[in-house]
Wavefront OBJ file of the C-alpha trace (Angstrom):
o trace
v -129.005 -33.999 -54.012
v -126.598 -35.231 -56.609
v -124.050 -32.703 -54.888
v -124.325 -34.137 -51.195
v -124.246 -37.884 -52.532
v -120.630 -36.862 -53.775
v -119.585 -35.125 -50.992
v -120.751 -38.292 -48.788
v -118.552 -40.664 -51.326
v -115.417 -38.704 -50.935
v -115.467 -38.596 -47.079
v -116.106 -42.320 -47.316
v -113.098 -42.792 -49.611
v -110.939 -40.157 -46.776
v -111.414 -42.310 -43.804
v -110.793 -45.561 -45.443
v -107.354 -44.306 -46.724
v -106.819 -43.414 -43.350
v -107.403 -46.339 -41.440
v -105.201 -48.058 -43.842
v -102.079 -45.749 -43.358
v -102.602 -46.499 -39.688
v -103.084 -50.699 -39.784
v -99.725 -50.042 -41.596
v -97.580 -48.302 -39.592
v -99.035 -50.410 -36.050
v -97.455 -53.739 -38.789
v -94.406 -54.803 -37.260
v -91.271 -54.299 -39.403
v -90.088 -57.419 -40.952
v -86.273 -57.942 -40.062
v -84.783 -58.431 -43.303
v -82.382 -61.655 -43.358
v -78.442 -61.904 -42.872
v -78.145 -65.473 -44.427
v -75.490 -65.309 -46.965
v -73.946 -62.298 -46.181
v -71.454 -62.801 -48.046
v -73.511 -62.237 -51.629
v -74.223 -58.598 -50.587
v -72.415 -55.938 -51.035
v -70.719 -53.657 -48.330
v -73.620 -51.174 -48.425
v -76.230 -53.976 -48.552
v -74.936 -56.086 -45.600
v -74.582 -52.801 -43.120
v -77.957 -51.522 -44.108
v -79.251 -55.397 -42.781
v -76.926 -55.368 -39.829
v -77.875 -52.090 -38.635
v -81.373 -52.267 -39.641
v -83.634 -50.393 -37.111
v -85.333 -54.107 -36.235
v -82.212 -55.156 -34.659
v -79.722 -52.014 -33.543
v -80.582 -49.031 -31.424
v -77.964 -46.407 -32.118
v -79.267 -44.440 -29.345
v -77.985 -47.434 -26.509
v -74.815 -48.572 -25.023
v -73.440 -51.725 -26.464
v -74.286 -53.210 -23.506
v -77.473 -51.947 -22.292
v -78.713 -55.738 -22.266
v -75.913 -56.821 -20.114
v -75.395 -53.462 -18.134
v -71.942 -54.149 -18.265
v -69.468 -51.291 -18.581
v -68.272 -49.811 -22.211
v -64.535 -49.322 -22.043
v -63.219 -47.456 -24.761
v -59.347 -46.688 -25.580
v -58.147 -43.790 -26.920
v -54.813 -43.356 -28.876
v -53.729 -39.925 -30.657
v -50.860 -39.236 -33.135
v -49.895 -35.187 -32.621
v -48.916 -33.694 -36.080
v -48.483 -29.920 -35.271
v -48.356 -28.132 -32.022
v -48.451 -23.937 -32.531
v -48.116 -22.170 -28.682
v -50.072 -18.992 -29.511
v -48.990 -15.729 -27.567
v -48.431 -15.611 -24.556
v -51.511 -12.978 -23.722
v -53.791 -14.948 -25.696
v -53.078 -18.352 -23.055
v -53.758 -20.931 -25.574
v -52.344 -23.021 -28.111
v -53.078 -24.876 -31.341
v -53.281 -28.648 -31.735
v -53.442 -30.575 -34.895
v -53.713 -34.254 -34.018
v -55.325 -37.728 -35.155
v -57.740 -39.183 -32.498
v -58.821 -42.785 -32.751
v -61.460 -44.346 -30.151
v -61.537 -48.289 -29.975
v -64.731 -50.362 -28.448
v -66.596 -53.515 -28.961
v -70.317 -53.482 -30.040
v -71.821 -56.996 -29.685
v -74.560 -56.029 -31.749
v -71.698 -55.553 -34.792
v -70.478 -58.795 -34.953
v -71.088 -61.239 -38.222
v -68.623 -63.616 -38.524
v -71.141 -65.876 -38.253
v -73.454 -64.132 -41.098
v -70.656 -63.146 -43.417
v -66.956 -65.523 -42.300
v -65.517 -64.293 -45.807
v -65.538 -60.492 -44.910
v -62.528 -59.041 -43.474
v -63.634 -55.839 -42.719
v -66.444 -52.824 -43.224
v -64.694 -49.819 -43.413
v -67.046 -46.174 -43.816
v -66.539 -42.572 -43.353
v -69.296 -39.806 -41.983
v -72.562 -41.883 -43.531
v -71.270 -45.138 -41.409
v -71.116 -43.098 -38.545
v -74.278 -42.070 -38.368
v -75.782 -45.308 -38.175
v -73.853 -46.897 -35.406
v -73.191 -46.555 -31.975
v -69.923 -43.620 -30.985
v -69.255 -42.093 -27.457
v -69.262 -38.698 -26.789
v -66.249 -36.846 -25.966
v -65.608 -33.206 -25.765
v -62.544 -31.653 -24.470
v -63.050 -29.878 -21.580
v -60.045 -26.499 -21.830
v -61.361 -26.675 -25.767
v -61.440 -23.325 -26.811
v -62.808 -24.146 -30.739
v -62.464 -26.884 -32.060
v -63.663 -28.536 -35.648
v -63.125 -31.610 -37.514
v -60.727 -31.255 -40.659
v -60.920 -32.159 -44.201
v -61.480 -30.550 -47.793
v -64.414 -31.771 -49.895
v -65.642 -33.607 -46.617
v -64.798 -34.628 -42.746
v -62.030 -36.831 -42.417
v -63.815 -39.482 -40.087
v -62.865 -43.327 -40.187
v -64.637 -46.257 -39.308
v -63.760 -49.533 -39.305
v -65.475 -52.583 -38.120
v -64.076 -56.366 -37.425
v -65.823 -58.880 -37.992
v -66.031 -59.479 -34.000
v -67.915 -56.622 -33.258
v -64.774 -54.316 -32.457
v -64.939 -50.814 -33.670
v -62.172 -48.480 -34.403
v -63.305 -44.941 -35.042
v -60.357 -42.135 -35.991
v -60.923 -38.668 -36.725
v -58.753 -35.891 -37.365
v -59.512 -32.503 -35.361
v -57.826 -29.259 -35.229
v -58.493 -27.621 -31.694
v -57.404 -24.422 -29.785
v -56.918 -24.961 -26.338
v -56.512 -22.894 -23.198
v -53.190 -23.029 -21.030
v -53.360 -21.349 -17.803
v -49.767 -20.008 -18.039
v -47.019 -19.113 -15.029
v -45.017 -16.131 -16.256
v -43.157 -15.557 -12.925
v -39.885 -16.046 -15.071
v -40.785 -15.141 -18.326
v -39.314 -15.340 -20.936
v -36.981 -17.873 -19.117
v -40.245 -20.471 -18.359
v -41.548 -23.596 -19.289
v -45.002 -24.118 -19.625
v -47.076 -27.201 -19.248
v -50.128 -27.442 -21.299
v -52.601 -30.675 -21.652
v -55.587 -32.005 -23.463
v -58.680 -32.685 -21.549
v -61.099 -35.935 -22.771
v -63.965 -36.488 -20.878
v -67.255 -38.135 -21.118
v -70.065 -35.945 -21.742
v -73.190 -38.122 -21.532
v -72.741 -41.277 -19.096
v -70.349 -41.406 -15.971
v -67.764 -43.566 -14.972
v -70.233 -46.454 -13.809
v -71.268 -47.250 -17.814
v -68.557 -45.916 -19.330
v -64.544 -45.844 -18.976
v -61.983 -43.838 -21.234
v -58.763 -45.891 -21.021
v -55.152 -44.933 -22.984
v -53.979 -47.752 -25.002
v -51.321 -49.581 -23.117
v -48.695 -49.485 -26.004
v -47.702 -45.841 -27.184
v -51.112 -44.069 -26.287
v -49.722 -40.583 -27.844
v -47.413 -40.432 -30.475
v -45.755 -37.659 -31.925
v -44.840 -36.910 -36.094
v -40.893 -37.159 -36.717
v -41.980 -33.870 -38.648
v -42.809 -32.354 -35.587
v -41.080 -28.715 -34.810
v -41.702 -25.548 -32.830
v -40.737 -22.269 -33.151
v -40.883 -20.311 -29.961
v -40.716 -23.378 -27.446
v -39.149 -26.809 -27.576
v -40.595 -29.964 -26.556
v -39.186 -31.602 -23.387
v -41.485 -34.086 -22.306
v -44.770 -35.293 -22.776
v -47.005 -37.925 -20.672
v -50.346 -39.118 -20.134
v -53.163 -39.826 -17.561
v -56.369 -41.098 -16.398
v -58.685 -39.686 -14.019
v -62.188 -39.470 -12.905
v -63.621 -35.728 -13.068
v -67.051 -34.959 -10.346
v -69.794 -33.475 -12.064
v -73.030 -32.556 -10.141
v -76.045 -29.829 -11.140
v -74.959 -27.298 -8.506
v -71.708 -26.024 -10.604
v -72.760 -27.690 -13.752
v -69.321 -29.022 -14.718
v -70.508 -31.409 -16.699
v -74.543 -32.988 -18.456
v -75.265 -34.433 -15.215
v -74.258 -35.858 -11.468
v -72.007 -38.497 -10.937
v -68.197 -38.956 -11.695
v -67.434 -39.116 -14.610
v -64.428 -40.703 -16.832
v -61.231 -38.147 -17.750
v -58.263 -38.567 -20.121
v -55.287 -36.491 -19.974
v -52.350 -35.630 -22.223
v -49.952 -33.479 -21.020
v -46.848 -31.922 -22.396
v -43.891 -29.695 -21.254
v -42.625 -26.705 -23.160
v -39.706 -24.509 -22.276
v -38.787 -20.927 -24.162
v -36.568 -20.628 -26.574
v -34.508 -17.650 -25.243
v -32.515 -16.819 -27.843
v -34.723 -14.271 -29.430
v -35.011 -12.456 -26.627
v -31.690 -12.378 -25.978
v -31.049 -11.046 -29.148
v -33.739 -8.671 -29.410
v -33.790 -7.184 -25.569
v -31.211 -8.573 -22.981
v -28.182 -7.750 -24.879
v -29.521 -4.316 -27.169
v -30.668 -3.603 -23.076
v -27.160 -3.721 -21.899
v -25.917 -1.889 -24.427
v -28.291 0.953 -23.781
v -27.124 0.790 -20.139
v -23.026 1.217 -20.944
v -23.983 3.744 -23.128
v -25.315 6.040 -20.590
v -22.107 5.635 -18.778
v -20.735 7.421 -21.446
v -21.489 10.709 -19.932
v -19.344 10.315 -17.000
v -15.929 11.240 -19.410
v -17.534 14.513 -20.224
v -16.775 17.397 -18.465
v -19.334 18.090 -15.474
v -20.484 21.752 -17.056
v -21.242 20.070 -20.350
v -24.785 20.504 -20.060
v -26.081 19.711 -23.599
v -24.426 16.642 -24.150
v -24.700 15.007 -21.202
v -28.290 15.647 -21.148
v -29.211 14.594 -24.678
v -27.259 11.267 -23.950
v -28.621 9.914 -20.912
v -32.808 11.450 -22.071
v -32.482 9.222 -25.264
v -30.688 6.217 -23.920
v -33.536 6.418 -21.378
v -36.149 6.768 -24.316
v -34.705 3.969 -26.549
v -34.505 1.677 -23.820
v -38.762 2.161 -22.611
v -39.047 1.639 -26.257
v -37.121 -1.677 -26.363
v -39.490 -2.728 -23.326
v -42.728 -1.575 -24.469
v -42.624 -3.796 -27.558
v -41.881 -6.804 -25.356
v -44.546 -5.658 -23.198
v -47.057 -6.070 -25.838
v -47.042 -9.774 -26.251
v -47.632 -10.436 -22.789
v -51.006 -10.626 -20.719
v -51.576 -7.974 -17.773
v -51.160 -9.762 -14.765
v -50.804 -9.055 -11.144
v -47.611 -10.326 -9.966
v -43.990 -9.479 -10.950
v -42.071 -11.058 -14.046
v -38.729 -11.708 -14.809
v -38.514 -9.781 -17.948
v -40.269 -6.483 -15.351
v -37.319 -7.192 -12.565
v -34.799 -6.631 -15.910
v -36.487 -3.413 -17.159
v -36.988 -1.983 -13.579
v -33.387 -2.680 -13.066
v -32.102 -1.360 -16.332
v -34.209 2.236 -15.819
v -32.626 2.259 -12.693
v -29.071 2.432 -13.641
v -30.430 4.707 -16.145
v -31.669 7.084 -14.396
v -28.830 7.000 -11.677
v -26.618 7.965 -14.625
v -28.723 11.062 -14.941
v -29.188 11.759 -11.239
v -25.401 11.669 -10.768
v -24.679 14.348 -13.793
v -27.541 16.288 -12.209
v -25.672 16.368 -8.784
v -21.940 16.954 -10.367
v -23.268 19.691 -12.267
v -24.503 21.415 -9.337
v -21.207 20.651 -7.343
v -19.062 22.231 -10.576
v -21.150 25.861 -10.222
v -20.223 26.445 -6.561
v -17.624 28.922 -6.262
v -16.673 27.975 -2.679
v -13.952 25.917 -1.896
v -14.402 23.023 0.454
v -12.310 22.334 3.359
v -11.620 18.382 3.975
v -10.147 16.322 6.533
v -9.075 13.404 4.691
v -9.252 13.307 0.834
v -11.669 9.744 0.699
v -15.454 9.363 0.037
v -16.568 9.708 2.885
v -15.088 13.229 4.013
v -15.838 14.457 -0.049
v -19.477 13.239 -0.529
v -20.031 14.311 3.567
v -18.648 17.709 2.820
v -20.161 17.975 -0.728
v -23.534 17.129 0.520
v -24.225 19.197 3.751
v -20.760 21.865 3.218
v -22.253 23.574 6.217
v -22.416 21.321 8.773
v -18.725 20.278 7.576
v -17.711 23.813 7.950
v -19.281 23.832 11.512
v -17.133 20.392 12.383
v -14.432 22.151 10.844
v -14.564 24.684 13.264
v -15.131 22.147 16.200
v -12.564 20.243 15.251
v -9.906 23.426 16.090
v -11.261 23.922 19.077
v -11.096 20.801 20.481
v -7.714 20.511 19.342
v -6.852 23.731 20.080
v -8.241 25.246 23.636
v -6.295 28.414 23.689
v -8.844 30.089 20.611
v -10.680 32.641 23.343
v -10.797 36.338 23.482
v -8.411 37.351 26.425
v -8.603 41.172 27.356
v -5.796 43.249 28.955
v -6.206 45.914 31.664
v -4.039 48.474 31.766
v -1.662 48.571 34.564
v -2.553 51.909 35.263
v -6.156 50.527 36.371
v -6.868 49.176 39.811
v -6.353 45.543 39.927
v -10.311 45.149 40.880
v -11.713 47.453 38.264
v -11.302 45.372 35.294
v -13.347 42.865 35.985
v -16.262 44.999 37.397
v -18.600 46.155 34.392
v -19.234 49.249 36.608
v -15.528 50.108 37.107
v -14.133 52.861 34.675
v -11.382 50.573 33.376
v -13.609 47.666 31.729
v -13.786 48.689 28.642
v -10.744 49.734 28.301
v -9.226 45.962 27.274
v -7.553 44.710 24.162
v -9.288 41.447 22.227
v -6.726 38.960 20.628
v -8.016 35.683 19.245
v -5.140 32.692 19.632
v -4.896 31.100 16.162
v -3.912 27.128 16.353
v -0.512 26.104 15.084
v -1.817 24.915 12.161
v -2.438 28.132 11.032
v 1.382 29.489 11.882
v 0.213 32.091 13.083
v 1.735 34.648 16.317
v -0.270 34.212 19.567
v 0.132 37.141 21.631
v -0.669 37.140 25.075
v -0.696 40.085 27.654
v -0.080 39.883 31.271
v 0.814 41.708 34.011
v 4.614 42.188 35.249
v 4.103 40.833 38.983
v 1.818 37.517 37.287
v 4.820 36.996 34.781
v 7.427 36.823 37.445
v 5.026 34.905 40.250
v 2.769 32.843 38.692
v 3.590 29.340 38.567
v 1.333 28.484 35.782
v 3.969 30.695 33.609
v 6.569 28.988 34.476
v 4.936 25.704 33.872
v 3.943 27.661 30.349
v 7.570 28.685 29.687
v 8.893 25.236 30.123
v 6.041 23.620 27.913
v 7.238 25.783 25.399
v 11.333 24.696 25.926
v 10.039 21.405 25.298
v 10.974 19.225 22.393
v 7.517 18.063 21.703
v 6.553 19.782 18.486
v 3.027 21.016 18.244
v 0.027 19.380 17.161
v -0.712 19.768 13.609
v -3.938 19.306 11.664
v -4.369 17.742 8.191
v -6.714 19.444 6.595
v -7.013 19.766 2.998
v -9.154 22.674 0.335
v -10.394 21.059 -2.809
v -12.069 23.305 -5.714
v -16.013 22.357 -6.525
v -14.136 21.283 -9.977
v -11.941 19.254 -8.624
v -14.355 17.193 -6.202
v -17.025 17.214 -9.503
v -14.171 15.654 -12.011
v -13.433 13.061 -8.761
v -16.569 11.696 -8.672
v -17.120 11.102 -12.049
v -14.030 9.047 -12.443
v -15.154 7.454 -9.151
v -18.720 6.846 -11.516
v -16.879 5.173 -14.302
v -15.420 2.218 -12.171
v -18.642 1.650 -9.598
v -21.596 1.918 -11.652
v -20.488 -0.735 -14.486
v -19.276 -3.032 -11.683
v -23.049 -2.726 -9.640
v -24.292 -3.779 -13.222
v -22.312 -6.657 -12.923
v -23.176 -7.537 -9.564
v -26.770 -7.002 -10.880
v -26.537 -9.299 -13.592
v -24.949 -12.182 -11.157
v -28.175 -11.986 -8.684
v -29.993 -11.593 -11.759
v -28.792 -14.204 -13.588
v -28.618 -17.084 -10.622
v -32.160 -16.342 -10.106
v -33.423 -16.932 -13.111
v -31.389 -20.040 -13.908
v -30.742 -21.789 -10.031
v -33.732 -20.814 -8.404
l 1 2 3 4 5 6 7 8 9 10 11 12 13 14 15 16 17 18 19 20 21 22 23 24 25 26 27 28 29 30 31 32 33 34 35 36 37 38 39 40 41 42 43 44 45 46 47 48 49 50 51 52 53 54 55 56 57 58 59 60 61 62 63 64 65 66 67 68 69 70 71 72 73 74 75 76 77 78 79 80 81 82 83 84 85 86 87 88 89 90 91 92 93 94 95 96 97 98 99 100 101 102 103 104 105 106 107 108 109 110 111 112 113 114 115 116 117 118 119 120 121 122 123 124 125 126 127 128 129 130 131 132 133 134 135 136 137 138 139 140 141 142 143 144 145 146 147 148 149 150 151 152 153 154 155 156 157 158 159 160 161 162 163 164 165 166 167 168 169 170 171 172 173 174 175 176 177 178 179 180 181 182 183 184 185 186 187 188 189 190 191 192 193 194 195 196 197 198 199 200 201 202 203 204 205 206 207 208 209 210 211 212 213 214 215 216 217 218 219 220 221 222 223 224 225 226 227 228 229 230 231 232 233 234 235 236 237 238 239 240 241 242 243 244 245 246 247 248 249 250 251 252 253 254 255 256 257 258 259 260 261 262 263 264 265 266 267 268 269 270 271 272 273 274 275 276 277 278 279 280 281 282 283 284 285 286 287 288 289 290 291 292 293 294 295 296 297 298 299 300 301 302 303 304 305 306 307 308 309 310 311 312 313 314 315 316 317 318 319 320 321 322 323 324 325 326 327 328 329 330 331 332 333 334 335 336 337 338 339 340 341 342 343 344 345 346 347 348 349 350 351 352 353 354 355 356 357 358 359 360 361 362 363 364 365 366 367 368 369 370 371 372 373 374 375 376 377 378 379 380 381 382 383 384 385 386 387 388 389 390 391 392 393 394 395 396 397 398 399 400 401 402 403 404 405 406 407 408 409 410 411 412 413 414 415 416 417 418 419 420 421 422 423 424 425 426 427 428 429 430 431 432 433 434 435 436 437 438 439 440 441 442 443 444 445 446 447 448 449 450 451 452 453 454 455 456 457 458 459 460 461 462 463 464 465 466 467 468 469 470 471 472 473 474 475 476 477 478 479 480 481 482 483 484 485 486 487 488 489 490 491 492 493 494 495 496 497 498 499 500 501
C-alpha cells in the first residue's frame, strides 16, 4: 500500500512540472528595453537590438514594406594567378564588400552618441546578409588564420557594410585558336541565390566598383583591361540554373589577359628554327654520304618532336587547330622534305646511266631525272621530227628486174641493203643508193642536189649528256638557296596571321 501511495505522489509531482514548463514557454517574451543605449556596452546594445522580440534574421529588410533590397557590391583584386592552360581556370584573391540598409538596424534614436557597431563572424550571424554565390566558382573559401576574415559594420542609420575576403578558383572557357599568341577574357560571376530580381537587386557602386592592388603582377599574362556589368540571369526548375523560377539579379567583372610570348619564343619558336637550318645542313654533303646525312636530318627530326611534345603538355586536347600545331606541322614539314630530298639525290647519284637533256634548266633535269624513260622516248621523237630522212631504204640490185624488188614473191626481195640516215647532229655519212637512169631523170634529185648547193647550213640540235653525279650535286645546290627562302616565305604568312588577322 505504502508502495503505490508513493508511486501515485511522484506522478502527481511529474505532471505538475510539466504543465509548468509549458505555461512558460506559451509566456510571451518580454522585449527587453533600448532606453539609454548609450550606458550599454557594444555587446549589450546588439544583443537588445537584435533581440529575437524585434528582428527576424530569416526576412528581407523590407518584408513589411515589400519594397525591393538593393545591395552594392565593390571588390578590391589583390592577386590574380591564370592556372594552365589545360586546367581552364584561374585563381582570384580579392576583398568583397556588400552594402544595404536594414531599417530594423537603425538607433540613432536609442543610442545618438554611438558612431558605429563594428563585429566579425559572431555579428554576422545574428543579422540579416544576402546570399551570393558565384556562378563559374570552381572552389572557393573564405580566408584568414586563427579565424574568417569577415567585417561588419553598422551606422547608426540602419546601413550595413559587410566585407569579406575570399580566395576562389574560377573556370575560363578559353579560345586557343592562336595560342600562345591569345588573349583571354575571364570574369567573375555574382548572382543571387535565394530571391530574384523582383525583391532583390545587386548593383556595382557607381564610383570605382573594382579596384585593383598597385602590387598587382602576373607572370604568364599581362593585364590589359578590365570592366564591369550588370545583368539579370533566367532561372526556372526545368534546367535548374539556379534555387528557383524567376529572373534573377547578376553581377559581372570581367577582365582581359593577353600572353606573354616571350617564353615561348625563347623556349620553342626560335630553338624551332634553329632545328630547321640545321637540317639544311645536309645539302653541302656529298649525295653518297649516306651516314651523315642520315644521322643529321633523323635527330634534327627527333629533337624538334621533342621540343613540341613538352609544349604540348600544358595544353588541353581540343578539336580544332592551334597556332602553336600550324608551327610544328610546318616545321616537320621542312624537316622531313630535307630528308625526302637526300633520299631522292641519293638514288639519282647510284645510276650509272647518263642522261640526255635538251636544255640544262629544272624543268628538262627534274623531267628527265624523274621519268629518264619517257625523256629518252621524246629524245628519240624529237630526231625524228626534226629529222625525216631516219628510215631504212633498201637497194635492188640492178641486175634484178625493176618489178621484182618490191614483190615479196620475186627472187630479188631479199636481196636489199638496210642503211639508217643519221641526223646532222650526229655528223654522221648518209648514204643513199639509187639507180643510174633515177639519178640522171628524176627531178626530185635534182631538186636534192641543189638543196644540198645551198648555203643554208643544216639544222642542228642542242642536246646536252649530264652524269647522275652531276645532276645529284645540281640539285642540292639548287636545295640550299630554295628551301631556306620557302621558310621565309613561311614565316611571313605565318607571322601576318598570327599578328594582322
Amino acid at each position: 500500500m505504502i508502495k503505490k501511495i508513493t508511486i501515485y505522489a511522484l506522478l502527481t509531482v511529474f505532471i505538475e512540472n510539466s504543465q509548468g514548463q509549458k505555461s512558460q514557454q506559451i509566456a510571451p517574451l518580454e522585449c527587453p528595453s533600448l532606453d539609454s543605449g548609450d550606458s550599454f556596452t557594444q555587446s549589450e546594445f546588439l544583443s537588445r537590438l537584435a533581440n529575437e522580440c524585434r528582428y527576424d534574421r530569416l526576412l528581407l529588410p523590407t518584408y513589411q514594406t515589400g519594397d525591393v533590397v538593393y545591395v552594392h557590391a565593390s571588390a578590391y583584386v589583390y592577386f590574380i594567378q591564370p592556372a594552365e592552360a589545360h586546367d581552364l581556370n584561374f585563381k582570384l584573391h580579392f576583398l568583397l564588400q556588400l552594402r544595404w540598409t536594414d531599417p530594423r538596424l537603425a538607433y540613432t534614436l536609442y543610442s545618438p552618441k554611438r558612431s558605429k557597431i563594428i563585429g566579425e563572424n559572431d555579428l554576422k550571424q545574428r543579422i540579416w546578409v544576402p546570399h551570393l554565390y558565384m556562378s563559374n566558382e570552381q572552389s572557393s573559401s573564405l580566408m584568414g588564420t586563427d579565424s574568417k576574415d569577415v567585417l561588419i559594420s553598422i551606422a547608426p542609420d540602419g546601413e550595413v557594410l559587410f566585407s569579406r575576403r575570399m580566395q576562389a578558383v574560377l573556370y575560363c572557357w578559353m579560345n586557343l585558336q592562336k595560342f600562345p599568341f591569345d588573349d583571354q577574357t575571364c570574369s567573375m560571376n555574382l548572382e543571387s541565390w535565394k530571391y530574384n530580381a523582383s525583391i532583390l537587386r545587386l548593383m556595382w557602386e557607381k564610383d570605382n566598383p573594382v579596384r585593383l592592388s598597385s602590387e598587382l603582377h602576373l607572370t604568364e599574362y599581362s593585364l590589359m583591361d578590365f570592366w564591369t556589368n550588370e545583368s539579370v540571369v533566367r532561372g526556372d526548375i526545368a534546367n535548374m540554373r539556379l534555387g528557383g523560377a524567376g529572373n534573377y539579379s547578376a553581377l559581372k567583372f570581367t577582365f582581359k589577359l593577353g600572353r606573354e610570348v616571350g617564353y615561348y619564343l625563347m623556349d620553342y619558336f626560335i630553338p624551332s628554327m634553329m632545328i630547321v637550318a640545321m637540317s639544311w645542313v645536309t645539302f653541302w654533303l656529298q649525295a653518297d654520304a649516306s651516314a651523315p646525312r642520315i644521322t643529321l636530318g633523323t635527330s634534327t627530326m627527333l629533337s624538334f618532336i621533342t621540343l613540341a611534345s613538352s609544349q604540348a603538355k600544358t595544353l588541353p586536347k581540343v578539336s580544332y587547330i592551334k597556332a602553336s600545331e600550324v608551327w610544328f606541322l610546318g616545321c616537320t614539314g621542312f624537316i622531313f622534305s630535307a630528308l625526302v630530298e637526300f633520299a631522292f639525290v641519293n638514288t639519282i647519284w647510284r645510276r650509272k646511266k647518263a642522261v640526255n637533256l635538251k636544255k640544262v634548266n629544272s624543268k628538262y633535269i627534274l623531267k628527265s631525272t624523274l621519268t629518264p624513260r619517257l625523256a629518252r622516248k621524246e629524245l628519240q621523237k624529237e630526231i625524228q621530227e626534226s629529222s625525216p630522212q631516219l628510215s631504212k631504204s633498201r637497194s635492188c640490185s640492178s641486175l634484178q628486174q625493176e618489178g621484182s624488188c618490191n614483190d615479196p614473191a620475186g627472187p630479188g626481195y631479199n636481196n636489199y641493203l638496210t642503211v639508217h640516215s643519221f641526223p646532222s647532229a650526229l655528223n654522221l655519212p648518209t648514204i643513199t643508193t639509187q639507180s643510174f637512169d633515177g639519178l640522171m631523170g628524176s627531178p626530185s634529185s635534182k631538186s636534192h642536189n641543189g638543196s644540198e648547193d645551198s648555203d643554208e647550213p643544216p639544222k642542228r640540235h642542242t642536246w646536252t649528256t649530264m652524269t647522275p653525279q652531276e645532276i645529284a650535286t645540281w640539285i642540292d645546290k639548287r636545295s640550299r638557296i630554295l628551301f631556306p627562302l620557302m621558310f621565309i616565305f613561311f614565316n611571313v604568312i605565318y607571322w601576318t596571321f598570327v599578328y594582322c588577322l
